[in-house]
C-alpha positions as CSV (number, residue, x, y, z in Angstrom):
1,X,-20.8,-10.3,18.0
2,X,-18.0,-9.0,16.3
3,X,-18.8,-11.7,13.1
4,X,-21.5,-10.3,13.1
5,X,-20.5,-6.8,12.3
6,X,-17.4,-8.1,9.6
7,X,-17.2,-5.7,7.0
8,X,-14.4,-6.4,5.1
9,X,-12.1,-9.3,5.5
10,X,-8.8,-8.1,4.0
11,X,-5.2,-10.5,3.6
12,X,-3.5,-8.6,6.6
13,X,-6.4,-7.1,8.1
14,X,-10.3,-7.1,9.1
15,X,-12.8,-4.3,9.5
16,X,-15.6,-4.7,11.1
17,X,-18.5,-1.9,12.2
18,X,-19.0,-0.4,15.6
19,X,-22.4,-0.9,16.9
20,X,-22.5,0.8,20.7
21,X,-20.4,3.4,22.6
22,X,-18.7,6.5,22.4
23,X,-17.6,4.7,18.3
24,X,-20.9,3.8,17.5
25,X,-21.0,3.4,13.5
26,X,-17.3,3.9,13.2
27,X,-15.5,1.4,11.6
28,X,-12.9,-0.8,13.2
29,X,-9.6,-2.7,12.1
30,X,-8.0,-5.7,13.4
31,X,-4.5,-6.4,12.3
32,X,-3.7,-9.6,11.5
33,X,-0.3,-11.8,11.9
34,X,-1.2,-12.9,7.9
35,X,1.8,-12.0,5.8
36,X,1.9,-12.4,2.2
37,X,4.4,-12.9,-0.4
38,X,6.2,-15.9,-2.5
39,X,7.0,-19.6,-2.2
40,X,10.6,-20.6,-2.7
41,X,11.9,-24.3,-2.7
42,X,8.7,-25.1,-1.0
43,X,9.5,-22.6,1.8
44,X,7.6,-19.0,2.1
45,X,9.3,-15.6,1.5
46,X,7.6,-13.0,3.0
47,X,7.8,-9.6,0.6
48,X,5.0,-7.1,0.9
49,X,5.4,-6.4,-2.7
50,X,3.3,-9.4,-3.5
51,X,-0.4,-9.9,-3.2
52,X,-0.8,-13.9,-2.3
53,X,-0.7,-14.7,1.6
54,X,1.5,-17.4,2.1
55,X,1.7,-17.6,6.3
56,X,1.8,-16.0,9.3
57,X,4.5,-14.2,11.5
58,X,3.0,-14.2,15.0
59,X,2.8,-10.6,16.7
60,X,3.2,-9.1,13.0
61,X,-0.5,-7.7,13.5
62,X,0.7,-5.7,17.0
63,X,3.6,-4.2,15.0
64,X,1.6,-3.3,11.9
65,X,-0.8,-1.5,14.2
66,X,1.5,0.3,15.7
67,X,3.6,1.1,12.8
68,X,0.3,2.5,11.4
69,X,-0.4,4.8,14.4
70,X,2.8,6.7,14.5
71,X,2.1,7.3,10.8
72,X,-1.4,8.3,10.8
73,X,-0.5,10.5,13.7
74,X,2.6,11.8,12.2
75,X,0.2,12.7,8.8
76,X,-2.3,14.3,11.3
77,X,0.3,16.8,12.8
78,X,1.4,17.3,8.7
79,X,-2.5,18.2,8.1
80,X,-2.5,15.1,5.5
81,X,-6.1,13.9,5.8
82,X,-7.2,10.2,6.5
83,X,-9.7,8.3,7.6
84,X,-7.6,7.2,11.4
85,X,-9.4,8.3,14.6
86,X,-7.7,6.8,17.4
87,X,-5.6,3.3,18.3
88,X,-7.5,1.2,21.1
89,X,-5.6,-2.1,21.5
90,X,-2.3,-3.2,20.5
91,X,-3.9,-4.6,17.1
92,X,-7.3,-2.3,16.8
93,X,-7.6,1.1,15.5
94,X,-10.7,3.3,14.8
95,X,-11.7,5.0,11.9
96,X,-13.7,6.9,10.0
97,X,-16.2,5.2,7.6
98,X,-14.9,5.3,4.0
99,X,-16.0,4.1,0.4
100,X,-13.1,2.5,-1.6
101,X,-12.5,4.4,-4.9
102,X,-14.3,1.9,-7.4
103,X,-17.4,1.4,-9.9
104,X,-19.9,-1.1,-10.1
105,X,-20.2,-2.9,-13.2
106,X,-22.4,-1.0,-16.0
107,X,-24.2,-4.0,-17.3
108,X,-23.7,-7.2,-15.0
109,X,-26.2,-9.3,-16.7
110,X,-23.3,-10.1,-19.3
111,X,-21.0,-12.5,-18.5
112,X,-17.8,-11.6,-17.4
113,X,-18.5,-8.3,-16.2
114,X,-17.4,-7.1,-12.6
115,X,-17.1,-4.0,-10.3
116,X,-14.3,-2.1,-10.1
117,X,-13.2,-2.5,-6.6
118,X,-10.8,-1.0,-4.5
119,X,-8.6,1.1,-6.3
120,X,-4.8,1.1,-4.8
121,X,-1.9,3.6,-6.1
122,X,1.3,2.5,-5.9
123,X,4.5,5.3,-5.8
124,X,7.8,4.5,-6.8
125,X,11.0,6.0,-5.8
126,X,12.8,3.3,-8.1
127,X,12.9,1.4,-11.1
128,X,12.3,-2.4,-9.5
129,X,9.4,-5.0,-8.7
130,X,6.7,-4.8,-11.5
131,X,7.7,-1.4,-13.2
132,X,11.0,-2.8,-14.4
133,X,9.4,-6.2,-15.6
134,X,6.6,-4.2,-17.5
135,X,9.9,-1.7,-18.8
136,X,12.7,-3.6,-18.7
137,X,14.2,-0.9,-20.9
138,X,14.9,1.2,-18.0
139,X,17.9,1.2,-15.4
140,X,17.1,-1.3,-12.4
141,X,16.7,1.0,-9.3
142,X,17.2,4.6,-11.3
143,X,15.3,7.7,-9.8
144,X,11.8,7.4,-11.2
145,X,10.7,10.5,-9.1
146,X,7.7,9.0,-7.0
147,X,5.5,7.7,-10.0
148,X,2.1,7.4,-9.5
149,X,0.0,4.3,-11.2
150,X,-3.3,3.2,-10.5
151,X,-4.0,-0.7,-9.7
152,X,-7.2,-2.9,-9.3
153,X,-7.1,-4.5,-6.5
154,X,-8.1,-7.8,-6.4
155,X,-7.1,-11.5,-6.5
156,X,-5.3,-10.2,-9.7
157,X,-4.4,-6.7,-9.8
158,X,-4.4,-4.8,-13.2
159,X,-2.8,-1.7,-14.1
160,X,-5.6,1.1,-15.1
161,X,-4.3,4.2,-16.9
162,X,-5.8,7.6,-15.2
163,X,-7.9,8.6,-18.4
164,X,-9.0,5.1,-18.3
165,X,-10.1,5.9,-14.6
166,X,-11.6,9.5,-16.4
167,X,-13.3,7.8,-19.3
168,X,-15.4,5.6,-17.5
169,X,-16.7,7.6,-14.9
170,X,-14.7,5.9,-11.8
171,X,-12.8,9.1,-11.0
172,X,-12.7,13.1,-12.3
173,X,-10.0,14.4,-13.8
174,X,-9.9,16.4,-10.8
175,X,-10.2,13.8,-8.4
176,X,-7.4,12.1,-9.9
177,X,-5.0,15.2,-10.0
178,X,-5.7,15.6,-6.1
179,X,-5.1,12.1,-6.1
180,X,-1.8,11.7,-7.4
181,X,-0.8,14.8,-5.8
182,X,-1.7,13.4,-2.0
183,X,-0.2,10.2,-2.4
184,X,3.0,12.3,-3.5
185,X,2.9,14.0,-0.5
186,X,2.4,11.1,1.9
187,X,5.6,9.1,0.0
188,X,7.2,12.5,0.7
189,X,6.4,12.0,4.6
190,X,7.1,8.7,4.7
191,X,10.7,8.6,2.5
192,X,12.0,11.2,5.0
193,X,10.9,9.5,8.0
194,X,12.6,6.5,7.0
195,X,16.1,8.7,5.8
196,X,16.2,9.9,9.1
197,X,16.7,6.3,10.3
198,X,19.4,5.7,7.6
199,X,16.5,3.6,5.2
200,X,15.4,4.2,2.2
201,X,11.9,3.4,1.1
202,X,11.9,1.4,-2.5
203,X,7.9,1.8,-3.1
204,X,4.5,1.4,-1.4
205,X,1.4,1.4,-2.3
206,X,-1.6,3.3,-0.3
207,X,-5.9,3.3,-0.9
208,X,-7.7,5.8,-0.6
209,X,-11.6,6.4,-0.4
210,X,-14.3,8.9,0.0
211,X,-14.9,9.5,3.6
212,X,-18.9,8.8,4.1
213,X,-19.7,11.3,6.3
214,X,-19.2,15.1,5.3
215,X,-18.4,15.9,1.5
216,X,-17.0,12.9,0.2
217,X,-13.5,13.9,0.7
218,X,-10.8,11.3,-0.7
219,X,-8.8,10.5,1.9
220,X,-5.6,8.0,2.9
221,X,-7.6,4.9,4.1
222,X,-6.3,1.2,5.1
223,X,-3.0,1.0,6.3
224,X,0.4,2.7,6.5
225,X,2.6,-0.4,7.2
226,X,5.1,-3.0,6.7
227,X,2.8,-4.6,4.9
228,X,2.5,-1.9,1.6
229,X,6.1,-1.0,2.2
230,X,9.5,-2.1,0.3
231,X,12.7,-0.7,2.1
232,X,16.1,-1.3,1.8
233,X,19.3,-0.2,3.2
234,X,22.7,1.0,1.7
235,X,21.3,3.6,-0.8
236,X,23.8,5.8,-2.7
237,X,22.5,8.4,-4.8
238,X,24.4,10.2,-7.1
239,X,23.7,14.3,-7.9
240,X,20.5,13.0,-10.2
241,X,19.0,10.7,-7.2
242,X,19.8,7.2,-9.0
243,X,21.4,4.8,-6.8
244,X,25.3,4.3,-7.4
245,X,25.7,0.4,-6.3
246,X,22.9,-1.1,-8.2
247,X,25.4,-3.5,-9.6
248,X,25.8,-5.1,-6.1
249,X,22.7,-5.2,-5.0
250,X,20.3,-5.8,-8.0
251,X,19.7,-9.6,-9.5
252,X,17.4,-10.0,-12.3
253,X,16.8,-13.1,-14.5
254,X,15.2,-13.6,-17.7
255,X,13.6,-17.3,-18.1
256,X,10.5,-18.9,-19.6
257,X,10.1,-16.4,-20.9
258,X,9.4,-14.5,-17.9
259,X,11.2,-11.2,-15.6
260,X,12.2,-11.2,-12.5
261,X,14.2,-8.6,-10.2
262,X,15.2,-9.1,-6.6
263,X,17.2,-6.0,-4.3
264,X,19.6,-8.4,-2.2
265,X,19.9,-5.2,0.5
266,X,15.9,-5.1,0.9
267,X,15.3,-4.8,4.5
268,X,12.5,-7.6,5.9
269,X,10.0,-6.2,7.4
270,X,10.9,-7.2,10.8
271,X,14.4,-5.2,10.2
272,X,12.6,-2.2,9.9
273,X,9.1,-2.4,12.0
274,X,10.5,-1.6,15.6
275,X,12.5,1.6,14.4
276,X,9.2,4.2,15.4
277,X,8.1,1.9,18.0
């Protein structure tokens, strides 16, 4: 039965519909113990700043769905809307039915074209991962103040500027204002939550989506979890927010051509899952 109702089936997660009880027509998620990240010397590392799934960690779905809860909750009892109704098993929650952010394609009957699906918006607290390779001009790790970009998401995702997002009709100017200013806010939550465990969230990355019922509202949807989280430990900021021991802690490389960046003090996500169990 449950097949039969798949909606979505996501890298960490699946959604399927709710066809009888007190849920009816809500939409469920399953998290799974599907963890993605990189292969090194033939062996998986498992970072939830990359998009490929390279194994599993078994019970990783339990803690993600719990991780999830105490922050949907915690965003409910901060008036931050989202799409979260209520946690029913140790790796189900209920939600409300939401449309990704997206577009479908103007003309498909030429080749190449495609929808726009599933916009995601990263936030950065610091210069690392893919905003130092595309600006490697800028200090590793400095304060970049919780930039906002806009990402594609897909089995390759692409950076799309907001007026881009404007031009084409995907989003409003006003739309994307709110936006940016809501997933600002949610970073905000979730940066203090984790400073009052002595972490420091790096980045993350959160979708949102029109809520189908009511008047469209955008709304937090998917996940708030290990999975769309980089955090580390030891930061020391100076007066202007930048962290002081960089020097330790960052390792970049420059071959073929190609950038790289690693945070040796990045916590794994199984460092940091259990501490709002």
């Amino acid at each position: 039965m449950r097949e039969k109702n798949l909606v979505y089936r996501g890298k960490s997660k699946d959604v399927y519909e709710i066809a009888t009880g007190e849920h009816a027509g809500k939409y469920l998620l399953h998290y799974k113990d599907e963890a993605t990240g990189y292969i090194e010397n033939g062996k998986p590392v498992f970072d939830p700043g990359y998009d490929t799934v390279v194994g599993e960690i078994p019970g990783k779905g339990a803690i993600a769905c719990r991780f999830a809860t105490h922050f949907f909750r915690l965003l409910q009892e901060k008036g931050i809307p989202s799409h979260y109704i209520d946690t029913v098993s140790d790796t189900e929650m209920v939600v409300e039915p939401a449309d990704p952010l997206g577009l479908p394609a103007a003309d498909p009957e030429f080749d190449g074209s495609a929808p726009l699906l599933n916009l995601e918006f990263t936030w950065r607290n610091n210069a690392t991962g893919s905003f130092w390779r595309r600006y490697p001009f800028v200090r590793p790790c400095m304060n970049i103040h919780k930039v906002v970009e806009a990402w594609t998401k897909g089995d390759v995702d692409v950076l799309i500027s907001f007026e881009a997002l404007e031009e084409t009709g995907a989003m409003s100017r006003e739309e994307i204002s709110g936006s940016v200013e809501l997933v600002k806010n949610i970073a905000s939550i979730v940066s203090e939550e984790f400073a009052s465990k002595g972490l420091h969230v790096i980045d993350g990355k959160f979708e949102l989506g029109r809520l189908r019922h009511g008047d469209g509202k955008i709304v937090i949807i998917d996940e708030i979890s290990p999975d769309v989280l980089r955090v580390c430990k030891g930061y020391s900021p100076d007066s202007e927010g930048d962290c002081t021991i960089y020097h330790d802690c960052t390792v970049t490389a420059f071959t073929g051509g190609k950038r790289t960046i690693k945070n040796k003090n990045q916590v794994k996500a199984s460092g940091f899952v259990d501490i709002f169990l």
